[in-house]
C-alpha positions in Angstrom: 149.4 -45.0 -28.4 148.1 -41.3 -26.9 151.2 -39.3 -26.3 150.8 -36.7 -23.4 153.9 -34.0 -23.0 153.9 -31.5 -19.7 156.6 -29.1 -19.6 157.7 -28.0 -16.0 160.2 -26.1 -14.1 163.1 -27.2 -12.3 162.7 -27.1 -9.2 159.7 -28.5 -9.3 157.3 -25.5 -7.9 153.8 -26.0 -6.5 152.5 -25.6 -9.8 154.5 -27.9 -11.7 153.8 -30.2 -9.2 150.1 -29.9 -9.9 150.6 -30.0 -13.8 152.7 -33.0 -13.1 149.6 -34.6 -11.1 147.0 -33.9 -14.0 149.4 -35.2 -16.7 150.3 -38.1 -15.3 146.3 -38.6 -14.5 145.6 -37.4 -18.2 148.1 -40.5 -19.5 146.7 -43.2 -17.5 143.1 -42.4 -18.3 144.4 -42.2 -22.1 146.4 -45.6 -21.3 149.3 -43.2 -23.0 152.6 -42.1 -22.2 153.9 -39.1 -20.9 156.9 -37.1 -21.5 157.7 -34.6 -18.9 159.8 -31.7 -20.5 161.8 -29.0 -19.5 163.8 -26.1 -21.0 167.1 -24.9 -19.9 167.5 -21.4 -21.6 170.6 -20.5 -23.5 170.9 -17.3 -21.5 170.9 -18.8 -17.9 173.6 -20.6 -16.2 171.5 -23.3 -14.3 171.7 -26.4 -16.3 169.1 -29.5 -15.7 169.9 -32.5 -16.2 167.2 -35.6 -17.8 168.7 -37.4 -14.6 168.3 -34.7 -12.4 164.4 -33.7 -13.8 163.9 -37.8 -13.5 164.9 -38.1 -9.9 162.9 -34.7 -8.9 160.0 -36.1 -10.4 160.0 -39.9 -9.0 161.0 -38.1 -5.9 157.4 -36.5 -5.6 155.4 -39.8 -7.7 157.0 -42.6 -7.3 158.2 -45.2 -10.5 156.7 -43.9 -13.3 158.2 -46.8 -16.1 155.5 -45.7 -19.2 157.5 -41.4 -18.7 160.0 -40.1 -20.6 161.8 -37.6 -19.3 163.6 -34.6 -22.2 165.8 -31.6 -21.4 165.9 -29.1 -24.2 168.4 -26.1 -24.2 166.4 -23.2 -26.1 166.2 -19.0 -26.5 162.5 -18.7 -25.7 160.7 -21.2 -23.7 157.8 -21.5 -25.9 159.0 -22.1 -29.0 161.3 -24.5 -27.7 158.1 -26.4 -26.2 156.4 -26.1 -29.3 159.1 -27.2 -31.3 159.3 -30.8 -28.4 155.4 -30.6 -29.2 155.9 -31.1 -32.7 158.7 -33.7 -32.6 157.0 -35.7 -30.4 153.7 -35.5 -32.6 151.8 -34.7 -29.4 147.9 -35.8 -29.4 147.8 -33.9 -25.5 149.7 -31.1 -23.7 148.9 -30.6 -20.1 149.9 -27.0 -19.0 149.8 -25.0 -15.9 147.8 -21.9 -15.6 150.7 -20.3 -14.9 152.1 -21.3 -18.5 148.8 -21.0 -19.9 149.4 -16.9 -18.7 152.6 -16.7 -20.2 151.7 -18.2 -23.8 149.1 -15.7 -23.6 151.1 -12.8 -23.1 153.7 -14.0 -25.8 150.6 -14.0 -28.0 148.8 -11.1 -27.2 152.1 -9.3 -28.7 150.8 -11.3 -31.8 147.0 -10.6 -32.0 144.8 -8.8 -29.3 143.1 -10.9 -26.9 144.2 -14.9 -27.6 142.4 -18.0 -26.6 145.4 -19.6 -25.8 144.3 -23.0 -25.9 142.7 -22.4 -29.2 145.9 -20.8 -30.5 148.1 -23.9 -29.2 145.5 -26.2 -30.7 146.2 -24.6 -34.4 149.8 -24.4 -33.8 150.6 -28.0 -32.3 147.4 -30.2 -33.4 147.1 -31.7 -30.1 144.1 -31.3 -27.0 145.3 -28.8 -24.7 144.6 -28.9 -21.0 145.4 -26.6 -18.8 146.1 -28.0 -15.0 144.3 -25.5 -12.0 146.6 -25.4 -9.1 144.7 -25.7 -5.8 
């Protein structure tokens, strides 16, 4: 079975909102499942729970039975998406353009102008698609 993993922000925002929309599409069309992921950072007091992130999200698309829903507590974001990535031996990540910019930046620190999706590919061996917000 296709497994599909979107990492959002909690609150859902506009934009994870959208990412949401195009995983969830991405999953069905790939008769997959879906994770939906999010990080709570080490450094920051607000703490998510997978109840809380599972209610936000059925909130705004209904039942979703074929999604799992993981909280990960983590230093840097990215890595701590790439390291859910991994574990879940990801064949798709849907990401917003908005995370798609900040993988880039992290990267550009790295090499000097990234193709991000290219750079995820290597790293994670799964598709990358990155969700526009309308």
């Amino acid at each position: 079975m296709t497994q599909v993993v979107v990492p959002v922000r909690y609150p859902l925002t506009a934009h994870s909102k959208a990412t949401l929309s195009r995983a969830i599409e991405v999953a069905e069309e790939a008769g997959g499942s879906l994770t939906v992921l999010h990080v709570n950072l080490y450094h920051n007091n607000d703490r998510v729970s997978r109840s809380e992130l599972k209610s936000a999200v059925e909130s705004q698309f209904g039942d979703l039975p074929t999604v799992r829903y993981v909280v990960r507590t983590g230093l840097l974001v990215e890595e701590t998406i790439l390291d859910e990535i991994a574990q879940q031996r990801a064949d798709i990540v849907v990401i917003g353009q908005k995370q798609a910019s900040r993988w880039r930046r992290m990267v550009r620190r790295l090499m000097d102008d990234p193709d991000i999706e290219q750079f995820l590919q290597k790293e994670v061996d799964a598709k990358i698609i990155t969700a526009s917000v309308s």
